[in-house]
C-alpha positions in Angstrom: 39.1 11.5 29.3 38.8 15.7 29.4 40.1 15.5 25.9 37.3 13.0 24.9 34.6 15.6 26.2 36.8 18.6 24.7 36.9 16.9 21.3 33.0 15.6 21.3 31.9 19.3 22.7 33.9 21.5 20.0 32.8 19.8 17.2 29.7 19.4 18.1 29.3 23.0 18.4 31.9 23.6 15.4 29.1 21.7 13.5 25.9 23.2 15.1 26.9 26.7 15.0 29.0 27.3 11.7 26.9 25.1 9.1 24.6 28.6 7.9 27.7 30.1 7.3 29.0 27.3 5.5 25.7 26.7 3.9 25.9 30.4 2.9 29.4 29.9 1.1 28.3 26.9 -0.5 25.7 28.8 -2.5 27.5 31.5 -3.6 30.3 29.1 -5.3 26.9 27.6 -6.5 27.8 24.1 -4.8 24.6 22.7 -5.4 22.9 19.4 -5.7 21.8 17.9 -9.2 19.5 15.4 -8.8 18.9 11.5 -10.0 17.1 11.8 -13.1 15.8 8.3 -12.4 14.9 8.7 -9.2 11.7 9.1 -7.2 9.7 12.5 -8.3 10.0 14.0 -5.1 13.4 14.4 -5.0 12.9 17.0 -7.6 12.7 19.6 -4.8 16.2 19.0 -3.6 17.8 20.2 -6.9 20.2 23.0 -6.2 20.2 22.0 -2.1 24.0 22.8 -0.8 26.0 19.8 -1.0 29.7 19.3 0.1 28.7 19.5 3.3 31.3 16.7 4.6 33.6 19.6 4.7 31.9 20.7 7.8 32.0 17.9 10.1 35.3 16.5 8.6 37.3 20.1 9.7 35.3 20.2 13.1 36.2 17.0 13.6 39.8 17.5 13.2 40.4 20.9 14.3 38.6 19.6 17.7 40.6 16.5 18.1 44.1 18.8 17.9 42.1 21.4 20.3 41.1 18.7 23.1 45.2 17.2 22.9 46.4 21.0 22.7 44.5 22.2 25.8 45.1 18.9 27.7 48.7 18.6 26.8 48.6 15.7 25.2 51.2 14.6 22.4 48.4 13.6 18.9 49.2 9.7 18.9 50.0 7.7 15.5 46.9 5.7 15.8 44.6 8.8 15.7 46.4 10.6 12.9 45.8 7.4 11.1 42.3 8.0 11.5 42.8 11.7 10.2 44.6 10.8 7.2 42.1 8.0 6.2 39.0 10.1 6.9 40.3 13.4 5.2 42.1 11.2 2.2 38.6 9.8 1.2 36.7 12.5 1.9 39.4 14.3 -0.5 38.1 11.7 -3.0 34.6 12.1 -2.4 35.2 16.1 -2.7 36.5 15.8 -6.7 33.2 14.1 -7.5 31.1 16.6 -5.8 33.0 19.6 -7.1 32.4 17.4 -10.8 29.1 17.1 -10.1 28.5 20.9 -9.1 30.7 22.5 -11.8 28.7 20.0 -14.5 25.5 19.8 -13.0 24.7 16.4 -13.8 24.7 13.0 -11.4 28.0 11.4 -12.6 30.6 12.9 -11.5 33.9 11.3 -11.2 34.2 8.0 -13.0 33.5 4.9 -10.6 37.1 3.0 -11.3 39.0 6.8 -10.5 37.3 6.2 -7.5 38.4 3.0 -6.3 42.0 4.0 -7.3 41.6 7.1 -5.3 40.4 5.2 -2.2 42.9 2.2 -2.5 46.1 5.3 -2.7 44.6 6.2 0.3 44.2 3.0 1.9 48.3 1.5 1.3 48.9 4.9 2.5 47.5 3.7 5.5 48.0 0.5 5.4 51.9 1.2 4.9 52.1 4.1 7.7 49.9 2.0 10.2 52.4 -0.7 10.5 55.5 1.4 11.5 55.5 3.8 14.8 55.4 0.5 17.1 54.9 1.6 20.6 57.2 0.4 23.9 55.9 -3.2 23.7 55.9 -3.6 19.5 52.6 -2.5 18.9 52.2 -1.1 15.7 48.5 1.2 14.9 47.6 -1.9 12.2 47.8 -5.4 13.2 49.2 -8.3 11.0 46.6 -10.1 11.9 42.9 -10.4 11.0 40.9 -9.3 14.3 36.7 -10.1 15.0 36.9 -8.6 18.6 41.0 -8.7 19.0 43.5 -10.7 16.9 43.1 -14.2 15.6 45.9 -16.4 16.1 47.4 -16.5 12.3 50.1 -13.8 11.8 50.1 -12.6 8.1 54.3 -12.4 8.6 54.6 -16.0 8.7 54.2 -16.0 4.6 57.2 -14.0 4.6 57.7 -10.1 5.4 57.1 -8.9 1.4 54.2 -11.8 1.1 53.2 -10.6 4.2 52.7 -7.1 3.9 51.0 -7.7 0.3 48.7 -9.3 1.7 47.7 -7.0 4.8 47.7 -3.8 2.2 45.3 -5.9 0.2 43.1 -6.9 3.2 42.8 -3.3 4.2 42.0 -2.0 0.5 39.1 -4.4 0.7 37.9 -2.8 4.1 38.5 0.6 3.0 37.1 0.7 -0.3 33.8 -1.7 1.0 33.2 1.1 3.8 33.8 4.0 2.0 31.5 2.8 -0.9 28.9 1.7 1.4 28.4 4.4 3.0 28.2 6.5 0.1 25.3 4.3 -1.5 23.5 4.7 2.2 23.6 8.7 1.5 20.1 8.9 -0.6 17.5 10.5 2.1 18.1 13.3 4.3 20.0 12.4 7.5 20.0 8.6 7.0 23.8 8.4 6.9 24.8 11.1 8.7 22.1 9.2 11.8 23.6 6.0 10.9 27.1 7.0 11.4 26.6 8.5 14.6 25.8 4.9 15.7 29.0 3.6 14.6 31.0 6.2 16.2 29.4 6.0 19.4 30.2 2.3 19.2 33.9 2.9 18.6 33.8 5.2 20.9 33.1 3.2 23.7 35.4 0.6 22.4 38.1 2.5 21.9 37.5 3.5 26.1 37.1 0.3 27.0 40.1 -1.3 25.7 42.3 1.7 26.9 40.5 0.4 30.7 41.4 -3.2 30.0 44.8 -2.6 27.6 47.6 -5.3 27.9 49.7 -2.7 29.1 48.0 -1.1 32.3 47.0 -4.3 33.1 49.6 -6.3 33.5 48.6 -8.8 31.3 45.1 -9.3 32.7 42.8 -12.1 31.2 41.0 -10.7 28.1 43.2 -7.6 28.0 43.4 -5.6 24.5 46.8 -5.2 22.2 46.1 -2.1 20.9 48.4 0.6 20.4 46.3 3.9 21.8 43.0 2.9 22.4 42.2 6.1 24.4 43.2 8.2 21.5 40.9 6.1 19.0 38.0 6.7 21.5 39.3 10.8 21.1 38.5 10.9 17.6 35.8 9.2 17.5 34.2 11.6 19.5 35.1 14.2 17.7 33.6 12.9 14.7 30.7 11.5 16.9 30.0 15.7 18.0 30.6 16.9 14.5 28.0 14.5 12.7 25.9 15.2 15.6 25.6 19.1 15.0 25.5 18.5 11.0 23.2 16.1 11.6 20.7 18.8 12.9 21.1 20.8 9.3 21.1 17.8 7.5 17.5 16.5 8.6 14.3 16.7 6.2 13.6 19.1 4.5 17.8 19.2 4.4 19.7 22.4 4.0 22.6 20.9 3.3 24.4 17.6 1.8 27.1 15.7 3.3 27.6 14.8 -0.6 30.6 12.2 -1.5 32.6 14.3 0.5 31.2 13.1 4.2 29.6 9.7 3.0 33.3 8.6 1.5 35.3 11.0 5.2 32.6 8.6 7.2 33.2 5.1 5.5 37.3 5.9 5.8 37.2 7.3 9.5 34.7 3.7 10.4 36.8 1.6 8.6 40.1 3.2 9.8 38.4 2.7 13.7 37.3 -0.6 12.6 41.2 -1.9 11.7 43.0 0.5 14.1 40.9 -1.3 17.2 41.0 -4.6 16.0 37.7 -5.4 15.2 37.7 -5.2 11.4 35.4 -8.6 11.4 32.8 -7.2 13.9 32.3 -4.1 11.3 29.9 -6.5 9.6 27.3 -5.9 12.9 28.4 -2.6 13.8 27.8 -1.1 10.3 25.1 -3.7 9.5 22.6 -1.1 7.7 25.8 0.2 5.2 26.0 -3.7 4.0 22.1 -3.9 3.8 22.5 -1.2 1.7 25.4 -2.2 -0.7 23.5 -5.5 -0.7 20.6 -4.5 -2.2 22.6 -2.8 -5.2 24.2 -6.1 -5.9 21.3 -8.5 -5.3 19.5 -5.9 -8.2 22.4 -5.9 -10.6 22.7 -9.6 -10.5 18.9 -10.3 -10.5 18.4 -8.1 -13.1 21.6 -9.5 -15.4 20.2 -13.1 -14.9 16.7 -12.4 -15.4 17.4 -9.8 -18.6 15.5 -7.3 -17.3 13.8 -7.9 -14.1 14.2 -6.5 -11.1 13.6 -7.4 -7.6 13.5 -4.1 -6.2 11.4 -1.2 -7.2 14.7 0.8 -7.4 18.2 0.3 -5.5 19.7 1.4 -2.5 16.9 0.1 -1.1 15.9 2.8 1.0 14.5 4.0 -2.3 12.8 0.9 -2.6 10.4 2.1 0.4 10.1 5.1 -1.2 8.2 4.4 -3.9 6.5 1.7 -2.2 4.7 4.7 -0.6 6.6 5.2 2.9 7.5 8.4 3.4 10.8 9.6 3.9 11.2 10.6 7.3 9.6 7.0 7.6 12.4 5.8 5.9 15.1 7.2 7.5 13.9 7.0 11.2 13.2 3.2 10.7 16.4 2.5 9.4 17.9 4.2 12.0 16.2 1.9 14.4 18.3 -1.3 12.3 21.5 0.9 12.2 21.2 1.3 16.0 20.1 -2.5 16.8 23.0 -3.7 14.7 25.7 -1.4 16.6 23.8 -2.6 19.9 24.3 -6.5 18.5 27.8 -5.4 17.7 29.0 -4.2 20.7 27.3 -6.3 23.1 29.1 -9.4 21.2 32.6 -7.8 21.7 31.5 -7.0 25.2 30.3 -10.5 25.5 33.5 -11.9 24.4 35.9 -10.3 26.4 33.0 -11.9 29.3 34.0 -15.2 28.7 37.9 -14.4 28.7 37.4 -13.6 32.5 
């Protein structure tokens, strides 16, 4: 529990206090935004803004999660270095584009299928690492099961250990690369990401604390009990990540001095998604990052409308926060009100896994 407040505090402050300096770094290697060059006109002013700001909260993060087991004692657990290796691996992805994207000064960056290869290395990495290190009673960090609020009945292994494994690497690589990617299309306004992250952390946060309470193995095998190998650790990181985005968060606000750029918006999506398989609720990631699939939605609904139609469109431009925008909201209207849906989603979300584990009593 002190580690929890250790890790949420440092990085907080790690983020709060350090992002000028950072900000100051960034433009002197000229890390600076380029813009869309079809996107709304008043992005204009955002040209040149410091971007790779993910760096910040992703090195908080992780620096305060080792501080908070350091000064406590504590041994770091497989389950949150899992978490570590997923959020730095894609945010290592996410870094090549922006670093593209500064060096070239153009909008492209890395080429979208480079991505998805990076992001799926990452993910069997995962995948592969998460089902060894099994605890005293077998538990390994990834499950071979699909989970909603905890495991579903059907074990993957009973197609056979290769089959088996094939198919759980797979099932992951579609998590992974849906968060990551969807979280990155969320990052268009100032602080609508970083905000509606901070929901999902808090989220796994509090799951991660609840199912250490209530694990199978404190508990004797308690009625609605949790298998999950080191929930308390899970709920650790997330509150380091919860503090960092937190104190970036305040930087990364309109008028933004900084950018999370591909680097935080691809860190974010792996560390949820990582949280979202590691505590068995990959399922349940639908609610509690509900706004990040509104999003992604509304970039496929306008590629397929606009393929079928030849030409039309049903949004004014995708993501569709960009959609408001030139509908004539304003942007802080935007964000604020989206953070309202990212926030009654993760409420939704948690008070259904909450709800469950209710009706196993």
């Amino acid at each position: 529990m002190i580690a929890l407040l250790i890790a949420g505090g440092f990085s907080l402050l790690y983020s709060l206090l350090l992002t000028p300096l950072f900000v100051r770094v960034f433009n002197r290697l000229r890390w600076g935004q380029p813009i869309r060059v079809d996107g709304p006109k008043e992005h204009e002013v955002k040209r040149g803004t410091p971007t790779m700001g993910g760096l910040i909260f992703l090195s908080g993060s992780v620096i305060a999660y080792f501080l908070g087991k350091f000064i406590m004692g504590e041994t770091p657990t497989p389950s949150a270095m899992l978490v570590i290796l997923m959020a730095v691996g894609a945010g290592l992805v996410g870094f090549v584009d922006d670093f593209m994207k500064a060096r070239m000064q153009n909008s492209a960056g890395l080429n979208g299928w480079a991505k998805i290869v990076g992001q799926i290395l990452v993910a069997v990495a995962f995948a592969l690492l998460g089902l060894q290190f099994a605890n005293q009673a077998g538990v390994t960090p990834v499950s071979t099961h699909i989970s909603i609020f905890r495991d579903l009945p059907f074990d993957f292994m009973a197609l056979g250990s290769v089959l088996g494994i094939i198919v759980i690497v797979i099932w992951i690589i579609l998590i992974v690369t849906s968060a990551t990617n969807s979280v990155n299309v969320t990052d268009g306004l100032d602080g609508l990401a970083a905000g509606a992250a901070l929901f999902a952390f808090a989220a796994y946060l509090g799951i991660g604390f609840w199912q250490s309470a209530q694990n199978c193995a404190t508990t004797a095998g308690k009625a609605g009990c949790y298998e999950v190998r080191d929930p308390m650790d899970l709920a650790v990181i997330a509150a380091a990540f919860l503090g960092g985005l937190a104190g970036f968060l305040w930087w990364n606000t309109n008028p933004a001095h900084v950018f999370m750029g591909d680097t935080g918006s691809m860190g974010i999506g792996g560390a949820i998604a990582a949280l979202a398989i590691l505590t068995r609720t990959e399922l349940l990631l639908v609610l509690i990052g509900g706004l990040f699939i509104i999003e992604t939605g509304s970039v496929i609904v306008q590629r397929l409308y606009f393929k079928v139609t030849k030409g039309k469109r049903i949004f004014l431009m995708s993501p569709i926060h960009h959609h408001f925008e030139l509908k004539g909201w304003a942007e802080v209207t935007v964000v604020v009100r989206f953070w309202i849906i990212a926030g009654l989603f993760v409420v939704a979300g948690v008070g259904a896994f909450y709800g469950e584990w209710l009706l196993q009593q």
